[in-house]
Legacy VTK file of the C-alpha trace (Angstrom):
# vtk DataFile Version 3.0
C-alpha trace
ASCII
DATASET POLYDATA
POINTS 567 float
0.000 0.000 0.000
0.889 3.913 -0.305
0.537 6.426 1.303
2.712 9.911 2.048
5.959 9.824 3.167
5.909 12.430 5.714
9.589 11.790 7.486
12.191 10.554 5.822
13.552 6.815 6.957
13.603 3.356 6.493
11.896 1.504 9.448
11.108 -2.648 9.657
8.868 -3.785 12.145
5.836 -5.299 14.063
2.815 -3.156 14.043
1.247 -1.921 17.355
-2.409 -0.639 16.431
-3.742 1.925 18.434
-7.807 2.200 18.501
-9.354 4.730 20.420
-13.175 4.365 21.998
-14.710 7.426 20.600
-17.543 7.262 22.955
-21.439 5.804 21.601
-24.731 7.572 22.098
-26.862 6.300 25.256
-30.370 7.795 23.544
-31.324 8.400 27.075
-33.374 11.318 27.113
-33.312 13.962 30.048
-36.518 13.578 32.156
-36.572 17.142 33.471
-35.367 20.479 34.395
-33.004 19.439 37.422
-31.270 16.510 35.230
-31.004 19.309 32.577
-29.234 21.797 34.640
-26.772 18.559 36.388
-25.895 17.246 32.974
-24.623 21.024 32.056
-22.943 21.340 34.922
-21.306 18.019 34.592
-20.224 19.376 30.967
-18.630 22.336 32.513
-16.829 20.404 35.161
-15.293 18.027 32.260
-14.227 20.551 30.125
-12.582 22.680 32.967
-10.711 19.386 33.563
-9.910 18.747 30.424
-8.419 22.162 30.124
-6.439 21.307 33.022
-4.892 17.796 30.950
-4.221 20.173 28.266
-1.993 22.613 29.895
0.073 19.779 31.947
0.520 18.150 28.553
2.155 21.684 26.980
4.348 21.991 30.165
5.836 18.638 29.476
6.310 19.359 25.303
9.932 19.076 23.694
8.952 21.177 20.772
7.495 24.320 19.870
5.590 22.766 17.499
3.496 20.564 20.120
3.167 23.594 22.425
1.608 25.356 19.511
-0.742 22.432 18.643
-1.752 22.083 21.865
-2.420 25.791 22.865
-4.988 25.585 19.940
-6.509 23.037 21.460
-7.106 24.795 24.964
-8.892 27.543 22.716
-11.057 25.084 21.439
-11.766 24.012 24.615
-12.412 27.281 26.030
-14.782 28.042 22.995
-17.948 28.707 23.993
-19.701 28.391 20.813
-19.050 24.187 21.290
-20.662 24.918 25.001
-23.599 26.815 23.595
-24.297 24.001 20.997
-23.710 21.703 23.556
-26.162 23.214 25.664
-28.631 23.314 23.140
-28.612 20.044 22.807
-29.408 19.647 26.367
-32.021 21.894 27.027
-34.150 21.888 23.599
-33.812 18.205 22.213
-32.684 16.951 26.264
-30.030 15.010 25.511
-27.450 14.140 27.962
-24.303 15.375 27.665
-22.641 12.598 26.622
-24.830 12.203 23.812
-25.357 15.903 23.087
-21.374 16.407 23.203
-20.739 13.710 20.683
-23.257 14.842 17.725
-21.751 18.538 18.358
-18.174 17.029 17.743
-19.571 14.976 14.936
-20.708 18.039 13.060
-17.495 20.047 13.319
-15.402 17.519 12.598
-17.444 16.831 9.027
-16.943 20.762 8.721
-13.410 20.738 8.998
-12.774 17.660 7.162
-14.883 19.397 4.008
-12.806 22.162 4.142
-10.510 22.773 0.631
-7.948 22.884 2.712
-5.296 20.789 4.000
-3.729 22.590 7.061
-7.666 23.190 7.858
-8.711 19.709 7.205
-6.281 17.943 9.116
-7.319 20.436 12.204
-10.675 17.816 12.149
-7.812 15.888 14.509
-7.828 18.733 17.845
-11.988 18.564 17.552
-11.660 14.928 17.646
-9.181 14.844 20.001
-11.358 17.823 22.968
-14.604 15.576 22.189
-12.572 12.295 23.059
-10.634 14.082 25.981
-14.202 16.206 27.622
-15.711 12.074 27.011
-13.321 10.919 28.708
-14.255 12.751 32.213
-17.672 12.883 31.093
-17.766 8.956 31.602
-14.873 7.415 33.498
-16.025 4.007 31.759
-14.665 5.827 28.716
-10.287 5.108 28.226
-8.079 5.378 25.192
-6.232 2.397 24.530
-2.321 3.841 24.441
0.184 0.761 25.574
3.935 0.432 26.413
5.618 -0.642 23.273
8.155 -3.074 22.831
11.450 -2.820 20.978
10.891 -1.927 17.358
7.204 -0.913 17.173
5.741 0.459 14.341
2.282 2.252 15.268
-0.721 2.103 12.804
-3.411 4.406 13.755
-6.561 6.055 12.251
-4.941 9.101 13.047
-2.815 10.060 15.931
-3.875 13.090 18.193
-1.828 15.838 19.160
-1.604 15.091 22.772
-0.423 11.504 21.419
2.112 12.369 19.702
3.579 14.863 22.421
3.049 11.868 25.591
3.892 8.728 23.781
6.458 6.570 25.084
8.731 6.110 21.647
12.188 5.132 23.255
10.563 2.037 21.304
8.655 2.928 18.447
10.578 3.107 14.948
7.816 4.350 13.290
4.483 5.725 12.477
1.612 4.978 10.301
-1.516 6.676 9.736
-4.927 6.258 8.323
-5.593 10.168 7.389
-3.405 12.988 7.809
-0.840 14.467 5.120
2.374 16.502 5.562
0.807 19.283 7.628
-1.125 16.411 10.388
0.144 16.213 13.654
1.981 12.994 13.583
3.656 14.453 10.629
5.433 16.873 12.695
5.930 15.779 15.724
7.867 12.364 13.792
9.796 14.767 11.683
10.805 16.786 14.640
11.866 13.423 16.649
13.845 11.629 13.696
10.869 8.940 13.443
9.756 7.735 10.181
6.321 8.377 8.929
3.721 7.562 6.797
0.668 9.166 6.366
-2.704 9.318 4.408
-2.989 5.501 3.815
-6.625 4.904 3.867
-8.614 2.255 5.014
-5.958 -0.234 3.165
-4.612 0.306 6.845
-7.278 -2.060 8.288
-5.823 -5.062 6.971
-2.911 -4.772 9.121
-3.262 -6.533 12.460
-1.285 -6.753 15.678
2.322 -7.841 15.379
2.410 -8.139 11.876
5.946 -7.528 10.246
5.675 -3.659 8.286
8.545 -1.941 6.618
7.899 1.439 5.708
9.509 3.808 3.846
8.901 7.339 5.422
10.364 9.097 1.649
8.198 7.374 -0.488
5.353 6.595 1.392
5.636 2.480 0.519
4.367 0.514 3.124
4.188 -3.232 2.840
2.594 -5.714 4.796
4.021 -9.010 5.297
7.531 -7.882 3.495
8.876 -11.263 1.490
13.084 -11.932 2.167
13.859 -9.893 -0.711
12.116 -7.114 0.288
13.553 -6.932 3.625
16.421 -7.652 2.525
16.575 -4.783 -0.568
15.353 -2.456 2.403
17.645 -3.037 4.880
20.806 -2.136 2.716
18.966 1.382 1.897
18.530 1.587 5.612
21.955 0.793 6.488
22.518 3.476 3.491
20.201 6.308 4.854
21.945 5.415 8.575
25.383 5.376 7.228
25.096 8.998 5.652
23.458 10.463 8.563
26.064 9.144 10.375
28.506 10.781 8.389
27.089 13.907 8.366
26.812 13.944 12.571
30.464 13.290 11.870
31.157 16.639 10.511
30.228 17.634 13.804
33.737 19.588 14.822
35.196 20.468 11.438
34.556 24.336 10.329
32.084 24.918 8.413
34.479 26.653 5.536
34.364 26.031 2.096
37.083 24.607 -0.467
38.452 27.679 -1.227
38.590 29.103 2.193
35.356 31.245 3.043
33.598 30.557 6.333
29.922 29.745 6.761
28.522 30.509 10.492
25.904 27.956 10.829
22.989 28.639 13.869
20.264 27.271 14.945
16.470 27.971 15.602
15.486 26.793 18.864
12.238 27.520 21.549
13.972 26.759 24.608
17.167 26.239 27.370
16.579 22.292 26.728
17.231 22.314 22.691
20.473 23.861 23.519
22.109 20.608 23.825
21.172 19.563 20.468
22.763 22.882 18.658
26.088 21.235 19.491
25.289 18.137 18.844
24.849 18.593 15.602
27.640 21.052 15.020
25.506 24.156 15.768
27.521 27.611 16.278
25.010 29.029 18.370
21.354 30.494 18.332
20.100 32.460 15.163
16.464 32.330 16.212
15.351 31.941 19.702
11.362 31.909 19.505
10.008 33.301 22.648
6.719 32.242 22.200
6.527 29.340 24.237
7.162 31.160 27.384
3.905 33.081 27.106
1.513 29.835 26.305
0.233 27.318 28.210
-0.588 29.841 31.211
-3.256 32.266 32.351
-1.310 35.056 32.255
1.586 37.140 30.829
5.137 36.263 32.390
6.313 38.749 34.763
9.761 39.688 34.022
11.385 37.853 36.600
9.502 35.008 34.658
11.214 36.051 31.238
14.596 36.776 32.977
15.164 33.179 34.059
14.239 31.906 30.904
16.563 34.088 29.077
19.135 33.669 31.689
19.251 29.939 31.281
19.743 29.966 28.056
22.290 32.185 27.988
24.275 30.282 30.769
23.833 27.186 28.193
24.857 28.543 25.454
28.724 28.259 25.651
29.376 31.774 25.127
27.929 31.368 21.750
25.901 34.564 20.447
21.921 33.999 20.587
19.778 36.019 19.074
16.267 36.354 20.611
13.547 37.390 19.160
10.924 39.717 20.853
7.210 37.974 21.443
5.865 37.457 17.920
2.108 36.754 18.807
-0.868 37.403 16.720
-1.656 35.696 13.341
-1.508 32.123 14.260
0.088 32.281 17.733
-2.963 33.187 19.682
-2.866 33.527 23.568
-6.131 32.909 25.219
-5.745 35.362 27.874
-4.797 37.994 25.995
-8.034 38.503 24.384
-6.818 39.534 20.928
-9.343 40.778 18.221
-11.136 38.270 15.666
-9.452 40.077 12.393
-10.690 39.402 8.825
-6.715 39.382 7.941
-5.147 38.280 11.162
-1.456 37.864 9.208
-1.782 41.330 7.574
-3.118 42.849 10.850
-2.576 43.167 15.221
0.589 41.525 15.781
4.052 41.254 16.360
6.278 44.568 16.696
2.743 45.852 15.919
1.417 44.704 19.507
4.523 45.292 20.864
4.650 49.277 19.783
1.203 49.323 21.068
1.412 47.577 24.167
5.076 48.928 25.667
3.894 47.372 29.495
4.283 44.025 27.649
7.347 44.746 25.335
9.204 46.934 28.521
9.099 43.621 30.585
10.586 41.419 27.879
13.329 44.412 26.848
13.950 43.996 30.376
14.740 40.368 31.309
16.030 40.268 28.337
18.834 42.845 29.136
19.547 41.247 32.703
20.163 37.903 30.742
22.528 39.372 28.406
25.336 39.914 31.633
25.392 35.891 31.516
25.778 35.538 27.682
26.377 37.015 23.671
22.178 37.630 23.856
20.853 40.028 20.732
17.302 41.418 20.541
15.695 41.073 16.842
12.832 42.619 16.292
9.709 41.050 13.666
7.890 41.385 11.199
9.388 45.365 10.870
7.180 47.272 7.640
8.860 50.853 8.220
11.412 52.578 9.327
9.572 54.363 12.347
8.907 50.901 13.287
12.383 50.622 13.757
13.144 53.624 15.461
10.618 53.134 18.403
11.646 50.029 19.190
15.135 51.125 19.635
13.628 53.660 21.933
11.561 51.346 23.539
15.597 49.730 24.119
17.164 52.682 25.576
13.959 53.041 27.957
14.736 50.057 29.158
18.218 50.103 29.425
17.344 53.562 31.363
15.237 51.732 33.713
17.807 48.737 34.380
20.304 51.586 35.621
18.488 53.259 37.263
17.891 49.869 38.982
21.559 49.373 39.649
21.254 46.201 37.363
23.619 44.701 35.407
23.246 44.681 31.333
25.174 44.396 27.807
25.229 48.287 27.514
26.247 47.546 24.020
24.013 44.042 23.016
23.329 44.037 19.034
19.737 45.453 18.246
18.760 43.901 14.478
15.151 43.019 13.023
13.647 40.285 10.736
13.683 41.025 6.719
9.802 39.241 5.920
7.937 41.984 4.551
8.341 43.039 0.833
8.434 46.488 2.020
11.080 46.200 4.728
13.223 44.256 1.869
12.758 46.960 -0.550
13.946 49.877 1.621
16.737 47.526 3.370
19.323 49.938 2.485
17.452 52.459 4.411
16.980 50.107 7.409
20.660 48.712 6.952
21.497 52.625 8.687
19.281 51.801 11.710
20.030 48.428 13.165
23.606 45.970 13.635
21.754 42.882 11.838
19.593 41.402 9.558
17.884 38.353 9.894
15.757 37.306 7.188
12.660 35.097 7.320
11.751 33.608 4.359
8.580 31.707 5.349
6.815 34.735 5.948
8.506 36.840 3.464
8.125 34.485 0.598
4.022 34.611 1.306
4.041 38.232 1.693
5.864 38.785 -1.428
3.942 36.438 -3.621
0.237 36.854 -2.102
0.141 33.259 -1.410
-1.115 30.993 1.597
0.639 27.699 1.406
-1.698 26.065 3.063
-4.294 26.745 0.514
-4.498 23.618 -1.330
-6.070 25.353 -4.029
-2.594 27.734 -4.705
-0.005 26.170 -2.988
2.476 25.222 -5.271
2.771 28.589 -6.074
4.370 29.245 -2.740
8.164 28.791 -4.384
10.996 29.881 -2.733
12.722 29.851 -6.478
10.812 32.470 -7.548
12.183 34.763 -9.132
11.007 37.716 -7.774
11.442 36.198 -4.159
15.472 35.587 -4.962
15.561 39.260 -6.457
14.228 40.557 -3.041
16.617 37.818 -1.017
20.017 39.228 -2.929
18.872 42.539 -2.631
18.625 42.323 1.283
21.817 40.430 1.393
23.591 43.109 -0.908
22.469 46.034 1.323
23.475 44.817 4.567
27.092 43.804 3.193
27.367 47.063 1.500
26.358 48.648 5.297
29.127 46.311 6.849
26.526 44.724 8.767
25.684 40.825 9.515
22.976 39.069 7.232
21.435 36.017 8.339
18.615 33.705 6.793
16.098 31.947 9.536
13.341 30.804 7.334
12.576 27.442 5.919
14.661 28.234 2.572
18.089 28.616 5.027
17.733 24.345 5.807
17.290 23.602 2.017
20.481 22.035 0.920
19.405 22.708 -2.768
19.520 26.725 -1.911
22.994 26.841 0.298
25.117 27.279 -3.094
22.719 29.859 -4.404
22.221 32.046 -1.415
26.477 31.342 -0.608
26.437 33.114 -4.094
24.483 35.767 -3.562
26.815 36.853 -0.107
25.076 35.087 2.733
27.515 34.093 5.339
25.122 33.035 8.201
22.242 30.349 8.215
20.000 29.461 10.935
18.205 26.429 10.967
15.995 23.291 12.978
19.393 21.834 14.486
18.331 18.721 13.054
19.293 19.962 9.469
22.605 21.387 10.029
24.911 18.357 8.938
23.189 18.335 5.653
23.485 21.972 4.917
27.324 21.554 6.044
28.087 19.132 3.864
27.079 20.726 1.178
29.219 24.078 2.173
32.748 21.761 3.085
32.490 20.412 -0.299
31.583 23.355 -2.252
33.841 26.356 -3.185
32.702 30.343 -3.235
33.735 30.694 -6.355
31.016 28.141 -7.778
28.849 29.508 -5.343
28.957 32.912 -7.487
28.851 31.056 -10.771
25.661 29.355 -9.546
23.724 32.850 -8.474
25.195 34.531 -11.734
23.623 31.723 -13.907
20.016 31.669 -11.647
19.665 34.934 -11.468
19.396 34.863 -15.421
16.571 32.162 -15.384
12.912 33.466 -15.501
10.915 30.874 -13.553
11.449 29.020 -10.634
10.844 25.113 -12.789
13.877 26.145 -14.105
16.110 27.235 -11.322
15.150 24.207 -9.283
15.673 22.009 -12.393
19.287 23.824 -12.216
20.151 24.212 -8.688
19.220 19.989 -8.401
21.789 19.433 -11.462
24.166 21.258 -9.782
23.740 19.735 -6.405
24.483 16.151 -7.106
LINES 1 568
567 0 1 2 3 4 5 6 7 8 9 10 11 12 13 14 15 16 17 18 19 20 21 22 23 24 25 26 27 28 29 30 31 32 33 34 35 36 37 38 39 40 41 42 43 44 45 46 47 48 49 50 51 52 53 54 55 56 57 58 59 60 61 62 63 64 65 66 67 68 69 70 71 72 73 74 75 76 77 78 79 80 81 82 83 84 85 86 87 88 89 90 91 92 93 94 95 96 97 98 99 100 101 102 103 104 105 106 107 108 109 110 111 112 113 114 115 116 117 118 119 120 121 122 123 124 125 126 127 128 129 130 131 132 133 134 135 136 137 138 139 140 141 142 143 144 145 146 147 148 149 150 151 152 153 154 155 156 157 158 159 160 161 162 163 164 165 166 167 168 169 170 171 172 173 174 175 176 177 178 179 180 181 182 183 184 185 186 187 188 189 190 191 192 193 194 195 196 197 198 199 200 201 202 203 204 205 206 207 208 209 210 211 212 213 214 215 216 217 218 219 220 221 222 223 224 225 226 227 228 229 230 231 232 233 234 235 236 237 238 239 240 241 242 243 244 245 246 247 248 249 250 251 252 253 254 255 256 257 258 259 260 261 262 263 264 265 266 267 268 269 270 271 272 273 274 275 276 277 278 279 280 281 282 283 284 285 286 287 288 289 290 291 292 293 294 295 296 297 298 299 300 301 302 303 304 305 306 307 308 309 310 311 312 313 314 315 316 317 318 319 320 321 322 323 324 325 326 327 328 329 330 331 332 333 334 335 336 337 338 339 340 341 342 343 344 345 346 347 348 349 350 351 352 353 354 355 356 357 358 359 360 361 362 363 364 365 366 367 368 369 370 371 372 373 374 375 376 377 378 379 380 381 382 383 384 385 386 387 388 389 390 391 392 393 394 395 396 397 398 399 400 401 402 403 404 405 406 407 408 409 410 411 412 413 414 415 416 417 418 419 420 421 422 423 424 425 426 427 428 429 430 431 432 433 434 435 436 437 438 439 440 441 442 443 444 445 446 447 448 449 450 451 452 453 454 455 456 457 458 459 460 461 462 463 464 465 466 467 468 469 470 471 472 473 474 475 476 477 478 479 480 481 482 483 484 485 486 487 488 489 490 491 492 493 494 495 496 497 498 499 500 501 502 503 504 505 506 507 508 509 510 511 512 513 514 515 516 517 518 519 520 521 522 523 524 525 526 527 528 529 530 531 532 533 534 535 536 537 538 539 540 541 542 543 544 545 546 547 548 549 550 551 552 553 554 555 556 557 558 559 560 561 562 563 564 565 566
């Protein structure tokens, strides 16, 4: 069978199949107006509990990406249009709540899974996964059916829930295999985060598969085969041993500088959400921090961090760090980062509208306390500040007076501080690119992020299933505004680094080498592979590479070319 190969790996196997009770309806109807108001109450209760689960799950998360997940999910909980239908339910048709709670999760998951979309579509997952969770203390008779696993598991699953992919024990599991999902579902990146091999999006060809049947899989491809013959297993396990064997070669570039043939050096950094991921920048040859997000520290809680709060967080990270320089980047909230508490408005726009520097600008209680604990942090390490998501000059300039308040404040304090810590902002809006040599004057860095900039610049929503292959890094008119940005902040004398998703592609390192990048910050898991490709390359085809792109009109082309050239 086939499915998507949603993280790369060759895993072989017995299958562990997890099924999940989903709750059935009772058809007891309520009798009258006291059982009415004790089954809403017993609602309430549930999902106040269940919001509880939630936010111990998020304070246990590795990743930023499960915190994220999971902070959606404690929305969803707290929504009270699912209470209201809930409760309508109850009162008018007087169903109980177990009965009324599944048909309202029933509904919304059909709407999400009819959605033309597949980042929206595979979101069906959190509404499944509240209505399972609120059953679950609804109706203690109710339990998921998650095991210990034994050495080499593979796990087949309809789907697998965000909370299950955060709290599984996989110190045994080689692998994962789903019934729905795609490259965007939740298994999908909490697997690829964790180094596991996935496949998702198999249909119901999954319900063949029975406990402790042998499965290889082939998280590239998507191949999964049941009952593999000799051959198979055999033809398998030498690619395995293959795809092992080169990642163990690349962890084995580990210590040597990241400089190419001819003799230019490459900094190579690392995007990272916390003090714990710190560890695995230098494991994998990481020269420090390019991109610490500081979102995490404001989810999963009640209430804003006071700057005490912030200061330890920053504080441990920069006692981690080595002495290596980390860059950290001011609360970026708004768009899709949502905090409950904060009670932000429902925008039309939300990515072109209240957020980031924006909020920050606005709100200076909130951005004063993070200036702060940021500058006490920076007396125990090389901390910068970046600023996102900067559309103007002005922008720029009251930030850096929202600094020097600060700073004011700290001495005022009799607190220590970096008097002189680098203040530089994130290149991701077409207009900040375009007047870069304007903002080059301001600031002592650039950091640019292509993910955002790249969407910005071509009006597109990858997620849109409809138009997203036209979200292409290769564009041409996104590499015109890349070298641009690059060529102003070298012509200023100031550093340039790349944080987006483009900096980890090992088919762009030539190219942007070529256009004058000298810094690259990445997921530390990709950093080998990037530094191969820079310890066998030379500047001086790096330049030949840009020259020749840079002539090419369309981005089939220039990945067609940049793949030739990468072999």
């Amino acid at each position: 069978m086939n499915g998507i190969g949603v993280s790369p790996g060759i895993s072989i196997g017995k299958a562990c199949i997890i099924q999940k009770n989903k709750g059935a309806l009772t058809g007891i109807l309520l009798e009258n107006e006291d059982s009415i108001e004790q089954e809403m109450e017993k609602y309430k209760h549930a999902v106040g509990i269940s919001i509880e689960e939630v936010k111990a799950i998020i304070s246990q998360a590795e990743s930023m990406e499960g915190v994220e997940i999971l902070e959606a999910q404690v929305e969803m909980l707290s929504d009270p249009q699912i209470e209201s239908d809930v409760f309508t339910k109850i009162r008018v048709d007087k169903k109980n709540a177990n009965d009324a709670l599944i048909e309202v999760v029933h509904t919304l998951v059909q709407l999400f899974l009819n959605m033309n979309d597949e980042y929206l579509s595979a979101r069906a997952a959190d509404v499944q996964d509240i209505g399972n969770r609120i059953l679950n203390n609804l109706n203690t008779s109710y339990k998921a059916t998650l095991q210990p696993f034994e050495a080499n598991t593979i796990i087949i699953a309809e789907d697998l829930t965000p909370s299950d992919t955060i709290t599984l024990d996989i110190k045994n599991v080689i692998g994962f295999v789903t019934q729905a999902g795609g490259k965007t579902s939740h298994a999908a990146i909490i697997a690829k985060s964790r180094g596991i091999p996935a496949v998702a999006g198999c249909g119901i060809a999954l319900n063949d598969i029975k406990d402790n049947d042998v499965i290889l899989m082939d998280g590239q491809t998507g191949l999964v085969l049941l009952h593999p013959s000799q051959h198979s297993i055999d033809e398998y396990g030498k690619k395995r041993a293959a795809f092992i064997e080169k990642a163990n070669l690349l962890k084995a570039l580990k210590d040597i500088p990241t400089v190419t043939t001819d003799g230019s050096e490459i900094k190579l950094l690392a995007n990272i959400s916390g003090a714990d991921d710190m560890e695995y920048v230098f494991e994998n040859g990481g020269e420090g921090v390019g991109l610490l997000r500081t979102e995490l520290l404001f989810m999963g809680r009640d209430s804003f961090p006071t700057e005490d709060e912030q200061f330890e967080f920053y504080r441990n990270i920069a006692l981690r760090s080595k002495s290596k320089p980390v860059t950290i980047r001011t609360i970026d909230i708004g768009g899709d980062k949502q905090l409950p508490y904060f009670g932000l408005p429902v925008e039309q726009n939300p990515f072109l509208g209240y957020r980031a520097i924006r909020i920050c600008l606005d709100r200076k209680d909130i951005f004063s306390a993070q200036l702060k604990a940021i500058l006490r942090a920076s007396a125990f390490g090389k901390l910068k500040i970046m600023f996102p998501m900067i559309s103007n000059i002005q922008e720029v300039r009251a930030a850096k007076e929202a600094v020097a308040s600060a700073k004011a404040s700290l001495r005022t304090q009799g607190l220590a501080f970096d008097e002189h810590i680098p203040v530089g902002i994130m290149i991701e809006v077409p207009s900040a690119a375009i007047t870069s040599d304007l903002l080059a004057r301001e600031v002592d860095f650039f950091s640019i992020g292509t993910n955002d900039l790249i969407q910005y610049t071509l009006a597109v929503d990858r997620m849109n299933e409809k138009i997203k292959e036209l979200y292409d890094p290769f564009n041409p008119g996104v590499l015109r505004l890349i070298k641009y940005v690059i060529e102003q902040a070298n012509l200023a004398g100031i550093p340039v680094s790349m944080c987006g998703e483009m900096a980890s592609d090992p088919a762009a390192t030539l190219l942007l080498i070529g256009m004058g990048l000298d810094e690259f910050s990445m997921n530390p898991g990709s950093i080998p592979l990037v530094k191969n490709t820079i310890v066998h390359s030379s500047r001086s085809k790096a330049v030949i590479v840009c020259t020749h792109v840079m002539e090419l009109d369309n981005a089939q082309q220039i990945t067609a070319y940049l793949q030739e050239v990468n072999k």
